[in-house]
N, C-alpha and C positions, 0 to 999 in steps of 0.2 A: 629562183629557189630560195633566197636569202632572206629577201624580203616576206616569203609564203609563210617561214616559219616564224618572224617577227612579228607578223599580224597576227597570225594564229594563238599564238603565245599572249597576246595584249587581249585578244577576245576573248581568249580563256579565262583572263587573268578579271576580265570586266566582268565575266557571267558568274564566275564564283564568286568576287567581290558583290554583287549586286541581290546576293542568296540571302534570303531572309535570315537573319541569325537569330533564335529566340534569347529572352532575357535570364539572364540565370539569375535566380529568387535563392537568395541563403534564407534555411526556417529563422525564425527569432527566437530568442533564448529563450525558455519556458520562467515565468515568473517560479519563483520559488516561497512560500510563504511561512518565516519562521516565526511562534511564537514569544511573544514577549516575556515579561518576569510573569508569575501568579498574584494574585490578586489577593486585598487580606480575606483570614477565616472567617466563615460565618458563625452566627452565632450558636451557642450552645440549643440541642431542646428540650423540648420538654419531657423530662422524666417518663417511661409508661407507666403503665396500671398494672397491679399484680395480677397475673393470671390462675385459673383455679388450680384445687390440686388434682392431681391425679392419680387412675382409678388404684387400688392397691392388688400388686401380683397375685399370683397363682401362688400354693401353699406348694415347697419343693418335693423331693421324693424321700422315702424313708430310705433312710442309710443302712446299710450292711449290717450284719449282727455278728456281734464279735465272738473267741472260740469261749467253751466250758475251760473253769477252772480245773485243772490237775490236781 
């Protein structure tokens, strides 16, 4: 009986030992991409072109009329 649970215990110990163990993959850090300094100004441009004028308003409304003299 001594010996039953001896073996038993070592073929246990063989059949787990022998169990495939998969790899464990840690993800890789994700790149991070920081920008550098800014670059110099570009150059000034070219001025535009006067644009026309426009059309002239609507004449307003007449104003209110004020009271008679006393």
């Amino acid at each position: 009986m001594r010996y039953l649970i001896v073996v038993a215990a070592a073929l246990s110990a063989l059949a787990l030992g022998a169990c495939n163990k998969p790899e464990t993959v840690s993800p890789s850090t994700p790149v991070v991409v920081v920008p550098g300094p800014p670059g110099p100004q570009g150059a000034t441009g070219a001025p535009a072109e006067k644009g026309a004028t426009g059309a002239t308003g609507a004449t307003g409304a007449e104003g209110a009329k004020g009271e008679q003299g006393k």
